[in-house]
C-alpha positions as CSV (number, residue, x, y, z in Angstrom):
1,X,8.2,-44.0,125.6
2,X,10.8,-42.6,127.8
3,X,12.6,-40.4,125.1
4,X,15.9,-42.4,125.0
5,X,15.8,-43.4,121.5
6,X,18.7,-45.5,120.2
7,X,19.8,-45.2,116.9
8,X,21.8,-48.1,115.1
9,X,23.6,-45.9,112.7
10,X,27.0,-46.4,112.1
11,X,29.6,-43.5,111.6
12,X,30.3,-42.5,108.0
13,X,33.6,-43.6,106.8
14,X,35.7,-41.0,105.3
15,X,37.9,-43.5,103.4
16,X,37.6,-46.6,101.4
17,X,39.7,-49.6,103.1
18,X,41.7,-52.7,101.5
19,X,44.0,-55.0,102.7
20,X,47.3,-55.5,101.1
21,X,48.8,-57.9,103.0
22,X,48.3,-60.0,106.3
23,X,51.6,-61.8,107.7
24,X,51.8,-64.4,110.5
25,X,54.8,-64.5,113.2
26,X,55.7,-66.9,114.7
27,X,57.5,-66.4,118.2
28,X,58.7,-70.0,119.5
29,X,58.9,-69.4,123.9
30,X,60.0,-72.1,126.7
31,X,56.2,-72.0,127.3
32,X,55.4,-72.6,123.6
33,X,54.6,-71.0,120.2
34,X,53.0,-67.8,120.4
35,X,51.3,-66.4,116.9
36,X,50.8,-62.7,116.2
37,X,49.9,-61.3,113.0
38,X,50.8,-57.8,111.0
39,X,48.6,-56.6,108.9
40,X,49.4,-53.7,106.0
41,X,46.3,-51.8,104.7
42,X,45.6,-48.9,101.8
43,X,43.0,-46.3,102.7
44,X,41.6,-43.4,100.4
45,X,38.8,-41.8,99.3
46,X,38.8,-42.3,95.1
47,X,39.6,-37.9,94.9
48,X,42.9,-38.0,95.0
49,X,43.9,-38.8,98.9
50,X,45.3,-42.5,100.0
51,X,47.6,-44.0,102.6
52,X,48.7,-47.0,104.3
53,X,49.9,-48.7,107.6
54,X,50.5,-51.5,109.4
55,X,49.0,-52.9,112.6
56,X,50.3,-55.5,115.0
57,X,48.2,-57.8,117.1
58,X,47.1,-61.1,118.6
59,X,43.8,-61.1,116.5
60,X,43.8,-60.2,113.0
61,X,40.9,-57.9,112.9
62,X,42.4,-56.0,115.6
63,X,45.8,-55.7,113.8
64,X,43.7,-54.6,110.6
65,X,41.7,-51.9,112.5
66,X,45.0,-50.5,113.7
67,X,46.5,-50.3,110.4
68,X,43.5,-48.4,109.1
69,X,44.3,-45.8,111.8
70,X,47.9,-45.1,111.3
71,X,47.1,-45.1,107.8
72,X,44.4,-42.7,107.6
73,X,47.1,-40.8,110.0
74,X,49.6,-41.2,106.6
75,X,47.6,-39.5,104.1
76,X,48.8,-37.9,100.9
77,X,47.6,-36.0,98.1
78,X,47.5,-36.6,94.8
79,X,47.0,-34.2,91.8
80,X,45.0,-35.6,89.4
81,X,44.1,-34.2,85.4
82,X,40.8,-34.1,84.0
83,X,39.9,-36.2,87.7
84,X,41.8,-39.2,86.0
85,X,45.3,-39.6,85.5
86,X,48.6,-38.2,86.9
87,X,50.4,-35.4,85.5
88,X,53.9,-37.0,84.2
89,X,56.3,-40.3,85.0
90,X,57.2,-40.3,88.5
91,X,59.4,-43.3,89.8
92,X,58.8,-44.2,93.8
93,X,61.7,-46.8,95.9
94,X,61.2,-47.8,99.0
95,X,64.0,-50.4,99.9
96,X,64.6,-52.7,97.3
97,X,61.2,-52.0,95.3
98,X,60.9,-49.9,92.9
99,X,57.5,-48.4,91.2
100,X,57.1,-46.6,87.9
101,X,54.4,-44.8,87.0
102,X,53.2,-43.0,83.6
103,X,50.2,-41.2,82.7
104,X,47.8,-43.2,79.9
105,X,45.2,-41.8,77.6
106,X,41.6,-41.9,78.7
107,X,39.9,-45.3,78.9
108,X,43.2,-47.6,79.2
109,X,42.3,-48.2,82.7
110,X,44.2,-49.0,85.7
111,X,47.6,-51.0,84.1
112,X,49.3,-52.3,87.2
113,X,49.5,-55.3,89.4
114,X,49.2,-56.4,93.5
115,X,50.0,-53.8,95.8
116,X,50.3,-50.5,93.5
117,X,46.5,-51.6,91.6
118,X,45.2,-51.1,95.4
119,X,46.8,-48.1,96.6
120,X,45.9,-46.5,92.6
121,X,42.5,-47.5,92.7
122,X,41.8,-45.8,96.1
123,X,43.8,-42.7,95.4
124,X,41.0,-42.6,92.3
125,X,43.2,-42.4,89.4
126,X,41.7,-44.4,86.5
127,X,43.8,-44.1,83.6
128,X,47.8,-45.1,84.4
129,X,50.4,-47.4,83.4
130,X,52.9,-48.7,86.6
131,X,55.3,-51.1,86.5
132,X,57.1,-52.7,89.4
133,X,60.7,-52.9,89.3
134,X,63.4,-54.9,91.6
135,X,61.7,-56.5,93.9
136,X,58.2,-57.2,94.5
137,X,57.0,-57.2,98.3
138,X,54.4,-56.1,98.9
139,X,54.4,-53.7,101.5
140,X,57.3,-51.9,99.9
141,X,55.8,-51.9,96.3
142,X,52.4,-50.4,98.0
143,X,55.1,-47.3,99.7
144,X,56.9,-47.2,97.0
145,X,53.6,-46.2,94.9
146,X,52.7,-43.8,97.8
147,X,56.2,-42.3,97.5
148,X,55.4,-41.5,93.6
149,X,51.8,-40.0,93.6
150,X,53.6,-37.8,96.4
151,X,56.1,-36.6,94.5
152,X,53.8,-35.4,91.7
153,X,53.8,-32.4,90.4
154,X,51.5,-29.9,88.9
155,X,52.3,-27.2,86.5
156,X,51.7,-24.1,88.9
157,X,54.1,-25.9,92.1
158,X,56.9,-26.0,89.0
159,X,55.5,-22.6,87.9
160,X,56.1,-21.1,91.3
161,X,59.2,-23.3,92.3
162,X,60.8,-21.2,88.7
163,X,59.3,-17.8,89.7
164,X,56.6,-17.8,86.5
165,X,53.4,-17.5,85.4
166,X,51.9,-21.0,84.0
167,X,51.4,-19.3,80.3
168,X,55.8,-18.9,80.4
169,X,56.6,-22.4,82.0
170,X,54.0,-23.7,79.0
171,X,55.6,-22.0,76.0
């Protein structure tokens, strides 16, 4: 034994990853076609933090792995109640795509479709109702949803924002 052990452990991941979309380009050259691909992915950790980002490459497992980076760099909070839904309607855009979101009672599930079930699911909220409104790509439904759980907002930020306690913003 010469005391260099190896260990085979890989690092614990922080965040959950899934892939929302993976596009090919196409980039015809004097010399030929050349192919790159994008790829868009949702991180989060099921308690309320998730993000996405996109990665460019030759190789789509290198594009993937660079889009988990810039999104884990793009994370946002979410408040959730009772650990499972959001607090009140919220409506996210991005470009032409347009998100709605409402709160649902306990046990109704995840209500949504595509992009905004992936980025829901990983920001750990378990009981909503979105719908998707104008148009439908993906990666601007998936920021769209992002823009939405960000602009949540709890009862003492509007408490605070009025200059009250939560018992007066509640009567």
């Amino acid at each position: 034994m010469n005391g260099n052990k190896r260990t085979d452990r890989e690092p614990k991941k922080l965040y959950e990853d899934k892939i929302i979309s993976i596009g090919k380009v196409t980039k015809v050259t004097q010399g030929g076609r050349n192919f790159r691909f994008s790829a868009t992915v949702a991180v989060g950790d099921r308690k309320g933090n998730v993000g996405i980002g996109t990665g460019k490459s030759k190789e789509i497992p290198v594009a993937v792995s660079k889009a988990i980076k810039e999104a884990e760099k793009n994370i946002v909070h979410v408040d959730l109640v009772d650990g499972r839904t959001i607090s009140h309607e919220v409506t996210g855009v991005c470009g032409a795509a347009k998100v709605l979101i409402r709160p649902a009672k306990a046990g109704r599930g995840i209500i949504a479709g595509g992009a905004s079930r992936i980025v829901l699911e990983l920001a750990g909220v378990k009981d909503v109702v979105s719908k998707s409104l104008g148009s439908n790509t993906q990666i601007n439904t998936a920021k769209a949803t992002i823009e939405a759980l960000a602009n949540q907002r709890t009862i003492e930020h509007v408490a605070s924002l009025r200059g009250k306690t939560v018992e007066e913003v509640l009567k």
